[in-house]
Gaussian input, Z-matrix of N, CA and C with variables (Angstrom, degrees):
# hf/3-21g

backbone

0 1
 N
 C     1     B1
 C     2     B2     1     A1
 N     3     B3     2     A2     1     D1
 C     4     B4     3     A3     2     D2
 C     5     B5     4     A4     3     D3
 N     6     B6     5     A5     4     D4
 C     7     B7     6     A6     5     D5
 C     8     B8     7     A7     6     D6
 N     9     B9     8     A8     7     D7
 C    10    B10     9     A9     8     D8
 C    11    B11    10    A10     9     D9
 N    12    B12    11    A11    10    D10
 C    13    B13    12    A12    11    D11
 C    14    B14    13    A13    12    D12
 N    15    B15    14    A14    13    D13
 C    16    B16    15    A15    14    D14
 C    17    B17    16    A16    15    D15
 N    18    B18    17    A17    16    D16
 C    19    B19    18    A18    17    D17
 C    20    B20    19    A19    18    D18
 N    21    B21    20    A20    19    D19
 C    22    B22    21    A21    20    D20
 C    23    B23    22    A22    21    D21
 N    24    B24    23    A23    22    D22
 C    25    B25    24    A24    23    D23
 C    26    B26    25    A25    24    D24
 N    27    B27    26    A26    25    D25
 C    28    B28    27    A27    26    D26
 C    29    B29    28    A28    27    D27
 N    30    B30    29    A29    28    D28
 C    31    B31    30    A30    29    D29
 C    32    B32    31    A31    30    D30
 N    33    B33    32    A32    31    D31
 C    34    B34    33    A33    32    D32
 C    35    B35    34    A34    33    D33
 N    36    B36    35    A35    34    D34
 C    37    B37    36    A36    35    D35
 C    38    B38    37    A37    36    D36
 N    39    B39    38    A38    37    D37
 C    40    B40    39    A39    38    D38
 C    41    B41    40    A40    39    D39
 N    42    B42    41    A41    40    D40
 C    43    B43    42    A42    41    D41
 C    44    B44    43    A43    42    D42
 N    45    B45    44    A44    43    D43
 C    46    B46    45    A45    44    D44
 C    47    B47    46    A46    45    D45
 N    48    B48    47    A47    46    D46
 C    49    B49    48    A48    47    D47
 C    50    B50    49    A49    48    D48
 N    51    B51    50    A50    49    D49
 C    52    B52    51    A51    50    D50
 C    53    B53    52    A52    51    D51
 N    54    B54    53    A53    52    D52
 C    55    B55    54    A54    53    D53
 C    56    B56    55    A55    54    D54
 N    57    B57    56    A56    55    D55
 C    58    B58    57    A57    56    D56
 C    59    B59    58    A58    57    D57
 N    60    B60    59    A59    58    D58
 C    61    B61    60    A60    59    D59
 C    62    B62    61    A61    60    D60
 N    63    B63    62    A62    61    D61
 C    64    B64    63    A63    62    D62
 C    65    B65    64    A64    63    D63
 N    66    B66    65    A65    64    D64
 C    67    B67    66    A66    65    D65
 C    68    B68    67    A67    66    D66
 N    69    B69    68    A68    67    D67
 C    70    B70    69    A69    68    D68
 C    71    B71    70    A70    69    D69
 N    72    B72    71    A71    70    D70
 C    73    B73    72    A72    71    D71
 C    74    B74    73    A73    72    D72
 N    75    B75    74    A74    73    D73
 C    76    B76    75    A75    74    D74
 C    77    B77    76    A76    75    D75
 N    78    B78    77    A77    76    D76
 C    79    B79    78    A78    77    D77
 C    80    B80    79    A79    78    D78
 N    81    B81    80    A80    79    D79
 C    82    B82    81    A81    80    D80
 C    83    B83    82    A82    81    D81
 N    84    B84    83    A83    82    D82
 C    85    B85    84    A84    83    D83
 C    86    B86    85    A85    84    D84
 N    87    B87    86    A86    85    D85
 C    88    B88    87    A87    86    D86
 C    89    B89    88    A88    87    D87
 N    90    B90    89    A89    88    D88
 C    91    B91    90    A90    89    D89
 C    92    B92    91    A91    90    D90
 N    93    B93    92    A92    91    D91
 C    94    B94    93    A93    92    D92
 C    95    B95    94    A94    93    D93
 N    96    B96    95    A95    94    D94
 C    97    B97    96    A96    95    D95
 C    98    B98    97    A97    96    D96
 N    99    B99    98    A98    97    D97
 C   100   B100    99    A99    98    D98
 C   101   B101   100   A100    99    D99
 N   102   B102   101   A101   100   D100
 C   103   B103   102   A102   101   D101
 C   104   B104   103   A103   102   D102
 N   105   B105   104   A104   103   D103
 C   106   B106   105   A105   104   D104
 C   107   B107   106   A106   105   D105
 N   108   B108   107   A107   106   D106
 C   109   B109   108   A108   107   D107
 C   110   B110   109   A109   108   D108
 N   111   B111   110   A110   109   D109
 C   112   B112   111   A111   110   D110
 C   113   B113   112   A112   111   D111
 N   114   B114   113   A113   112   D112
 C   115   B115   114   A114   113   D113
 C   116   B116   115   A115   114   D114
 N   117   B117   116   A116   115   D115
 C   118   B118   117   A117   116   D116
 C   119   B119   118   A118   117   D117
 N   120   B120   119   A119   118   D118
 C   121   B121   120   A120   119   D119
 C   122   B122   121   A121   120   D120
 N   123   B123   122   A122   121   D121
 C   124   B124   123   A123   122   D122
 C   125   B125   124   A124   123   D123
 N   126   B126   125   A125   124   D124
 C   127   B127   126   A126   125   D125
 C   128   B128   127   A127   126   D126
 N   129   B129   128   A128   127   D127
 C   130   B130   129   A129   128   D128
 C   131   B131   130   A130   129   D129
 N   132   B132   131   A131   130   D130
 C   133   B133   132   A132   131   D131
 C   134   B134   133   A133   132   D132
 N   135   B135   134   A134   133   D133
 C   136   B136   135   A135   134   D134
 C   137   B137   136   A136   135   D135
 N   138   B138   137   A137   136   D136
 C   139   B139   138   A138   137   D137
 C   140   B140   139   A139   138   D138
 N   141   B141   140   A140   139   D139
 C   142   B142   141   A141   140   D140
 C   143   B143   142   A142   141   D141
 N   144   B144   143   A143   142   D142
 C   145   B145   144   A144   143   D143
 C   146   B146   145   A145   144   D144
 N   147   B147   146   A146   145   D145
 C   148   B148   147   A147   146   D146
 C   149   B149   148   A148   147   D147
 N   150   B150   149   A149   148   D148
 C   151   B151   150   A150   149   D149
 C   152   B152   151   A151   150   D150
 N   153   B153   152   A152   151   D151
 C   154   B154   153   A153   152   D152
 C   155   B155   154   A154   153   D153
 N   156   B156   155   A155   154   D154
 C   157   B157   156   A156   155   D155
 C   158   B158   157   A157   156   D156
 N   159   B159   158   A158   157   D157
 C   160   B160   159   A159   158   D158
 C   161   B161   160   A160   159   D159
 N   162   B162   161   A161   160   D160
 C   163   B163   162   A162   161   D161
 C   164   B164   163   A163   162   D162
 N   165   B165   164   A164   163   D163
 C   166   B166   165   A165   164   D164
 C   167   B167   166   A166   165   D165
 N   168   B168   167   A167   166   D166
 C   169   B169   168   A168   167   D167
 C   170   B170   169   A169   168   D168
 N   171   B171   170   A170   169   D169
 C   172   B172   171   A171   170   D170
 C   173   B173   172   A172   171   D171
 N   174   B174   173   A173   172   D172
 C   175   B175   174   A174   173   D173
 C   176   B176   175   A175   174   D174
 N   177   B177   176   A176   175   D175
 C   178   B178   177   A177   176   D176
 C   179   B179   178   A178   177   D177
 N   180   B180   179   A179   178   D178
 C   181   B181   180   A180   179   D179
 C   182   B182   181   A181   180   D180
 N   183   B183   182   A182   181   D181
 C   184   B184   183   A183   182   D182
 C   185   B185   184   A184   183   D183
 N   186   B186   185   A185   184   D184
 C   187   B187   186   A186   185   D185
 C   188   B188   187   A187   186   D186
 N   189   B189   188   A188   187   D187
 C   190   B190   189   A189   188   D188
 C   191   B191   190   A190   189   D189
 N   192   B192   191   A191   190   D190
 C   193   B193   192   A192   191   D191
 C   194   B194   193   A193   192   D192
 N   195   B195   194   A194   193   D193
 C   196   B196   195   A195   194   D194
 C   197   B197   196   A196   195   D195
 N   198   B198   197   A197   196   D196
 C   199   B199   198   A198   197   D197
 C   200   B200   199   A199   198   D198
 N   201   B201   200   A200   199   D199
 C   202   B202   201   A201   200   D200
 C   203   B203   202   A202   201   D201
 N   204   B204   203   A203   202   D202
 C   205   B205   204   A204   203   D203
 C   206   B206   205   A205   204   D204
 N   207   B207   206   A206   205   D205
 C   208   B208   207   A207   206   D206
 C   209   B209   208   A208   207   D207
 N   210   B210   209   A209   208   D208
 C   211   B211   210   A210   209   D209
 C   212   B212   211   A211   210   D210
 N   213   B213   212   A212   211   D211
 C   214   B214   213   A213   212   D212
 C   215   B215   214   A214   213   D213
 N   216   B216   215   A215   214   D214
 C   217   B217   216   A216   215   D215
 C   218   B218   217   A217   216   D216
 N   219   B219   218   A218   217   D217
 C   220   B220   219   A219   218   D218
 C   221   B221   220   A220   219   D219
 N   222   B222   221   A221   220   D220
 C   223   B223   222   A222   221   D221
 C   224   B224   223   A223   222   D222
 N   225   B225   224   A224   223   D223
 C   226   B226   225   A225   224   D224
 C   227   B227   226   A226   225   D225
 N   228   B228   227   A227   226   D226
 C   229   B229   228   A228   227   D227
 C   230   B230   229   A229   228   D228
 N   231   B231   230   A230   229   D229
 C   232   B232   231   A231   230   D230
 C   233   B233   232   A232   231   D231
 N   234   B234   233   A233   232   D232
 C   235   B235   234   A234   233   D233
 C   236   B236   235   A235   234   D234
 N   237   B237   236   A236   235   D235
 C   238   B238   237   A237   236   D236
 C   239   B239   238   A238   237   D237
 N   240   B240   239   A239   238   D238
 C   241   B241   240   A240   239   D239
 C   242   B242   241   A241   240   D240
 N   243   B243   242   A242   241   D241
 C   244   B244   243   A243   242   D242
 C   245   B245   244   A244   243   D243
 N   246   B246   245   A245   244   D244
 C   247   B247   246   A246   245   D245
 C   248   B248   247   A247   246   D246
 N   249   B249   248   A248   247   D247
 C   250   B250   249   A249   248   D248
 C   251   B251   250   A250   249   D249
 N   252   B252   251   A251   250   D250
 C   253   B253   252   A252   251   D251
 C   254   B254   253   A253   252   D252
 N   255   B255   254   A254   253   D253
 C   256   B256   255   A255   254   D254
 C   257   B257   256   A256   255   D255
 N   258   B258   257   A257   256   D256
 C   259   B259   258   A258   257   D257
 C   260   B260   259   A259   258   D258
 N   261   B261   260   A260   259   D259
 C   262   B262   261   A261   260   D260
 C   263   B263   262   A262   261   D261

   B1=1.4548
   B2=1.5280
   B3=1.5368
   B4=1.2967
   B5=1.4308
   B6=1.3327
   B7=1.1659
   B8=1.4185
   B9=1.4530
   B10=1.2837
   B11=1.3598
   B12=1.7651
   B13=1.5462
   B14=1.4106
   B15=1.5654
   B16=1.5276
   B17=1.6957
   B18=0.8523
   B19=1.8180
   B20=1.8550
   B21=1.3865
   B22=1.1900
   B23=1.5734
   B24=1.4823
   B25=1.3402
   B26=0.9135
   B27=1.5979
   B28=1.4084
   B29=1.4119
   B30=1.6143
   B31=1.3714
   B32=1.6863
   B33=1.3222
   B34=2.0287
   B35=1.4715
   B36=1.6678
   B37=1.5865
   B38=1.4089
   B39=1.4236
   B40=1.1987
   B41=1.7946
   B42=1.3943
   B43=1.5681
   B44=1.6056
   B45=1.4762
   B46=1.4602
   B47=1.5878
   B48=1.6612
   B49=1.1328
   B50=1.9445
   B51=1.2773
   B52=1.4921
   B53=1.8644
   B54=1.2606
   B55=1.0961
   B56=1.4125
   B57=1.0285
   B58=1.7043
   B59=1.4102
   B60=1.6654
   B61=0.9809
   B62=1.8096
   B63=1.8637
   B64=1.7271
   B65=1.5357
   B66=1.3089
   B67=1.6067
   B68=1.7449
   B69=1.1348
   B70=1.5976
   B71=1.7932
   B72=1.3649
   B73=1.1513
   B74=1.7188
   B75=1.2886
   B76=1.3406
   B77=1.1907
   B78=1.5250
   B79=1.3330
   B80=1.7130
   B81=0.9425
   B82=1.5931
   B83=1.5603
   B84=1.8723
   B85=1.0873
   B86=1.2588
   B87=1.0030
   B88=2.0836
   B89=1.3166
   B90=1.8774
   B91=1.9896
   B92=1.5451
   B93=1.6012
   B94=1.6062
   B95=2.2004
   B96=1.8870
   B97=1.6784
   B98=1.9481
   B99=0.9550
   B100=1.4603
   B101=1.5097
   B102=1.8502
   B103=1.0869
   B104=1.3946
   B105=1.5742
   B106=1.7258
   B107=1.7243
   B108=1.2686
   B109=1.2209
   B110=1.4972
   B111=1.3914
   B112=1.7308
   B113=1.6720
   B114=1.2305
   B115=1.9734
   B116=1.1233
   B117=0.8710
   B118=1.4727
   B119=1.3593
   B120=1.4536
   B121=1.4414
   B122=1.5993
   B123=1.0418
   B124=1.3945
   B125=1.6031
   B126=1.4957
   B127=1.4109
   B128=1.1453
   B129=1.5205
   B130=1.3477
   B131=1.5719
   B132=1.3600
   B133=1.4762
   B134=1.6350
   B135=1.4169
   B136=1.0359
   B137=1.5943
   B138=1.7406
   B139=1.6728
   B140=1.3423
   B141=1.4032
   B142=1.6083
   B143=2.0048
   B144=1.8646
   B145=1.7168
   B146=1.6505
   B147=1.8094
   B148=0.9588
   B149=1.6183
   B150=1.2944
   B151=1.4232
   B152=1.7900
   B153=1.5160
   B154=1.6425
   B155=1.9502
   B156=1.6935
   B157=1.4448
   B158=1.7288
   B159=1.5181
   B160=1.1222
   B161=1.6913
   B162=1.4376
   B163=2.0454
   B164=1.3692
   B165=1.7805
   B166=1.8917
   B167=1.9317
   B168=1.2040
   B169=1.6381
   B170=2.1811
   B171=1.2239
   B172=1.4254
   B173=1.6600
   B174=1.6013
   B175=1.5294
   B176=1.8051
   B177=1.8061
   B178=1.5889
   B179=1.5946
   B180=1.3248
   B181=1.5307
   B182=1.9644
   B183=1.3422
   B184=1.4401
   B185=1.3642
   B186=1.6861
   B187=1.3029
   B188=1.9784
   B189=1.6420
   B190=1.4805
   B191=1.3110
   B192=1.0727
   B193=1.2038
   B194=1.7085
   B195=1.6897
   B196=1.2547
   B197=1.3153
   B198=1.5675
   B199=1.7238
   B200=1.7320
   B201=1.1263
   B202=1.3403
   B203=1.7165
   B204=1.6771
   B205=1.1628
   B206=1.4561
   B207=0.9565
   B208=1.8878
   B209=1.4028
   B210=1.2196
   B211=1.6503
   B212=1.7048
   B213=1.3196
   B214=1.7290
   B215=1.5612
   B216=1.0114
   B217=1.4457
   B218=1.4835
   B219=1.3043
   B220=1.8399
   B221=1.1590
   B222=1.4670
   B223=1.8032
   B224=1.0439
   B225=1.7061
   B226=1.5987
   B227=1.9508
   B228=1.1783
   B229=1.4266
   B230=2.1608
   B231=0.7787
   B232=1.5148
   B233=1.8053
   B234=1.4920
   B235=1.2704
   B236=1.5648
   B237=1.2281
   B238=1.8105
   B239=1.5929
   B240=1.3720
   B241=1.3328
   B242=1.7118
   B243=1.3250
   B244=1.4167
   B245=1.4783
   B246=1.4845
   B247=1.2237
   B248=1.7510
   B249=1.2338
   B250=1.7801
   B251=0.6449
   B252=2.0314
   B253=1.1610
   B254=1.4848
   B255=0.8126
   B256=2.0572
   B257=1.0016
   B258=1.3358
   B259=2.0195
   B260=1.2778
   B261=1.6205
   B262=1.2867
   B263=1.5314
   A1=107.92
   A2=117.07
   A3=106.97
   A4=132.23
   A5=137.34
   A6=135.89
   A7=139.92
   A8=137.86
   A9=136.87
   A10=121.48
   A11=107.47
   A12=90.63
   A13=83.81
   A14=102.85
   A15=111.68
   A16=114.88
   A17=106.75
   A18=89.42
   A19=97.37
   A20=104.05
   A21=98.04
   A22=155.66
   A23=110.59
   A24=125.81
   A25=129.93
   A26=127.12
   A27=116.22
   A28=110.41
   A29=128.72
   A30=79.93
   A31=117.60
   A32=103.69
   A33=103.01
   A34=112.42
   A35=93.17
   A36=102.67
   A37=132.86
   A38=133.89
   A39=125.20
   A40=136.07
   A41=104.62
   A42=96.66
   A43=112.69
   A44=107.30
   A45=109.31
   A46=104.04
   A47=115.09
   A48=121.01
   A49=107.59
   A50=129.91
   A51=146.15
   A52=96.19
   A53=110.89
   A54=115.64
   A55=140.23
   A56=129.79
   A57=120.30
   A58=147.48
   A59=104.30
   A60=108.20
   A61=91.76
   A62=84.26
   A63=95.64
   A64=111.18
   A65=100.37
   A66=109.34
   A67=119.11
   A68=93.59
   A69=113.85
   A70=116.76
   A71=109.29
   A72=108.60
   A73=107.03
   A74=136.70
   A75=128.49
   A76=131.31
   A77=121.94
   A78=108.77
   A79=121.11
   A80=102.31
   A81=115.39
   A82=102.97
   A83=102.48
   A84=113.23
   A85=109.79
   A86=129.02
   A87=135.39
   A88=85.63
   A89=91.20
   A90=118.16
   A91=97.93
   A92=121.51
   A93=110.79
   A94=83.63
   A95=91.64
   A96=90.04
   A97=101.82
   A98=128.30
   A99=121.90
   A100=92.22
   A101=129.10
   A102=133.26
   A103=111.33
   A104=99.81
   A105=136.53
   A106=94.98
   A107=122.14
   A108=134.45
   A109=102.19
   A110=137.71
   A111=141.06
   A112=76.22
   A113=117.37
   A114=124.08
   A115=99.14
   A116=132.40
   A117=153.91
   A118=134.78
   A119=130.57
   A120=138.68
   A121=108.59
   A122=121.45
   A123=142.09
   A124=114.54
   A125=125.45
   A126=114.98
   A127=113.91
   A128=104.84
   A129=103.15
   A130=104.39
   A131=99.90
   A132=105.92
   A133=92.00
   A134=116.42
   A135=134.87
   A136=85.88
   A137=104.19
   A138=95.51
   A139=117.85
   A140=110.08
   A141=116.81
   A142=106.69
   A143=86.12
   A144=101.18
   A145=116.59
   A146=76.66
   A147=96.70
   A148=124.73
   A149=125.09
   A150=132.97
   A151=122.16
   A152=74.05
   A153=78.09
   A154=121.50
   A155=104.00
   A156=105.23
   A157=124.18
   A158=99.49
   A159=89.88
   A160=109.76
   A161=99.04
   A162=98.91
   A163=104.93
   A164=110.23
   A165=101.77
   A166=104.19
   A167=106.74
   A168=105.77
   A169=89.32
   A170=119.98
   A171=108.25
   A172=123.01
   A173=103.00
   A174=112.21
   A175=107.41
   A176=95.31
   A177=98.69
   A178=94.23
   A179=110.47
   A180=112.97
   A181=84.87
   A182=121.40
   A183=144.31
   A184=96.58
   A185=99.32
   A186=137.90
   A187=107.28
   A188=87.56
   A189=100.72
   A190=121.52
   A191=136.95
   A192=168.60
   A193=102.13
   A194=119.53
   A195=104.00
   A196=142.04
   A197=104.48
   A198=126.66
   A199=100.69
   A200=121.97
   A201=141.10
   A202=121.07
   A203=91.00
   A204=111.95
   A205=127.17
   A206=116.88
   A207=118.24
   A208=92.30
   A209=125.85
   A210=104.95
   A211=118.14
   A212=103.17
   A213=125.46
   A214=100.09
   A215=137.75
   A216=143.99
   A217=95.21
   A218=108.46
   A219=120.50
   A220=99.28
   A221=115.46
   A222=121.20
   A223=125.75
   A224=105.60
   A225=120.48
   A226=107.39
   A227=114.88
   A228=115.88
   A229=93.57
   A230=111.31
   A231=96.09
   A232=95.75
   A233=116.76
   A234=115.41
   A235=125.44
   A236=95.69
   A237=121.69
   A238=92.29
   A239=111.01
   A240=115.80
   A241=120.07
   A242=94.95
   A243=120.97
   A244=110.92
   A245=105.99
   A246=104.85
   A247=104.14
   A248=135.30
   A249=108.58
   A250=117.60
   A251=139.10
   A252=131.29
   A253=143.12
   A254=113.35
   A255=141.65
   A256=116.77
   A257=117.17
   A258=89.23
   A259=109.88
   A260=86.65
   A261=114.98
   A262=141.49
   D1=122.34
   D2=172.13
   D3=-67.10
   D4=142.58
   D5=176.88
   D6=-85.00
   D7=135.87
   D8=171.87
   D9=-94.38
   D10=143.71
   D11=-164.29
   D12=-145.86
   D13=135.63
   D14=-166.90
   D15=-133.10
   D16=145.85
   D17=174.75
   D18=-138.08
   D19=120.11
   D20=150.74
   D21=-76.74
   D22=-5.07
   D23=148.49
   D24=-117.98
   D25=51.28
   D26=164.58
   D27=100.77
   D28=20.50
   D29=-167.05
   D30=121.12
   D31=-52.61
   D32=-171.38
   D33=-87.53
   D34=-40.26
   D35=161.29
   D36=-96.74
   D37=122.56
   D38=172.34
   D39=-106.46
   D40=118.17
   D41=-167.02
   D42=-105.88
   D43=116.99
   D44=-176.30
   D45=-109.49
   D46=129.82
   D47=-176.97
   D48=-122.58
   D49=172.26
   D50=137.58
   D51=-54.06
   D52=120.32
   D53=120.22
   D54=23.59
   D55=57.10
   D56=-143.56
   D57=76.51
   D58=0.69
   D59=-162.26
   D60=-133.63
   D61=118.96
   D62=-166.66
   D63=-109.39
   D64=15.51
   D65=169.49
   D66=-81.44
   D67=-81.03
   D68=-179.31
   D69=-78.74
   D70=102.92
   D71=-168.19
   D72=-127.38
   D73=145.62
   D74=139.94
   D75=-71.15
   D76=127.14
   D77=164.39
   D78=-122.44
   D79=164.74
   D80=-164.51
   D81=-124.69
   D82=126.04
   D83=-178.57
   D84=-120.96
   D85=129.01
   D86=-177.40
   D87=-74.65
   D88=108.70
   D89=165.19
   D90=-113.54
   D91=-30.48
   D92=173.36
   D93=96.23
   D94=29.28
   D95=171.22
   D96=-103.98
   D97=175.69
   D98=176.11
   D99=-126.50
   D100=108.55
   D101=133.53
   D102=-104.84
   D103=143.63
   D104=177.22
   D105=4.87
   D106=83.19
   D107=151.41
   D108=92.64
   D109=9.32
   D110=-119.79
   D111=-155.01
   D112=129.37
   D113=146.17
   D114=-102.59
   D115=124.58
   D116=-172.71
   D117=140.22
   D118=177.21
   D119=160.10
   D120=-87.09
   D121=154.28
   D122=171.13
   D123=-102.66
   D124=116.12
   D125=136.03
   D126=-154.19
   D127=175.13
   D128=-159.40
   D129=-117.46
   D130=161.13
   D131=-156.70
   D132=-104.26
   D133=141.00
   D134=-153.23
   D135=-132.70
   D136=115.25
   D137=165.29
   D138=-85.04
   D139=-22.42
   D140=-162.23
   D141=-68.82
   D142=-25.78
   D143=179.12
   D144=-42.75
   D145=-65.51
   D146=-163.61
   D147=-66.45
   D148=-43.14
   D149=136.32
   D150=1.92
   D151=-71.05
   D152=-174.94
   D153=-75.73
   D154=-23.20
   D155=161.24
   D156=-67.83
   D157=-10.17
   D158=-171.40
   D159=-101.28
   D160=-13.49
   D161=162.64
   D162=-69.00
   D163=-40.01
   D164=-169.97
   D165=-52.66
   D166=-35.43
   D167=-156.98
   D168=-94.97
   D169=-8.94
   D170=149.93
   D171=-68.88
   D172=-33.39
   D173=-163.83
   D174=-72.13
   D175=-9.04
   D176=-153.64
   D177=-101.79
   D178=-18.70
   D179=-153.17
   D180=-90.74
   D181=-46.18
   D182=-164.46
   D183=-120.07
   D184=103.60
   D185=174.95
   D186=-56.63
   D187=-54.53
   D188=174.77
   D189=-56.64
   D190=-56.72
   D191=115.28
   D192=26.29
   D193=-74.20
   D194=168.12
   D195=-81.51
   D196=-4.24
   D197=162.46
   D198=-55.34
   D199=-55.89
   D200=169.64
   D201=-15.74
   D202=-88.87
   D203=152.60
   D204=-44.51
   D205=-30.08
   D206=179.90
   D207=-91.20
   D208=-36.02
   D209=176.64
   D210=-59.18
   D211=-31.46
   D212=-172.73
   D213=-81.92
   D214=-11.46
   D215=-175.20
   D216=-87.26
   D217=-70.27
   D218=-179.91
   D219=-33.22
   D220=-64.44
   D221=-167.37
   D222=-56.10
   D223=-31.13
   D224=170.84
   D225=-69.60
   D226=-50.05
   D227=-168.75
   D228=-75.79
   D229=-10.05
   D230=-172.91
   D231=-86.82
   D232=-51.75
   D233=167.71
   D234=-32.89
   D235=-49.37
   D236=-164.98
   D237=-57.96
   D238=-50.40
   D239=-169.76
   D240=-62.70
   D241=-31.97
   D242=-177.10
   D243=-63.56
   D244=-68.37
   D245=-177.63
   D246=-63.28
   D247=-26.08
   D248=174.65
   D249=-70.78
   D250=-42.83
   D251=137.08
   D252=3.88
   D253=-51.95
   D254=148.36
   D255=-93.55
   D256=9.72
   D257=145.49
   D258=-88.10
   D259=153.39
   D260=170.46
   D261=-112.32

């Protein structure tokens, strides 16, 4: 799959993607490290990460919000229980 490689400032940052694919990307930051032809660090961007840091820092901002969710957790583990219960 060919790759896209983008930098939004110039240069310091580097973003290498698939082809169409605007989820999962590497990016490359100038640390003054030497990978395979690359000065920089490597990591990879995780949408699912990031997603989910961004409910923790909703849950933190909105008190209500994670009372909520912990009620929906219970409901989820009481189900969970339920359905093994009934298997058959």
């Amino acid at each position: 799959m060919p790759k896209i490689y983008e930098s939004p400032d110039g240069g310091i940052t580097v973003r290498a993607r698939d082809f169409g694919d605007y989820d999962n990307t590497i990016t490359i930051v100038d640390a003054g490290i030497t990978i395979p032809d690359v000065k920089g660090t490597v990591t990879v961007h995780d949408p699912l990460e990031e997603y989910l840091q961004q409910r923790l820092d909703m849950m933190d901002k909105y008190p209500e919000l994670k009372e909520k969710w912990e009620e929906f957790a219970e409901l989820e583990r009481h189900y969970k229980a339920w359905d093994l219960l009934n298997k058959k």
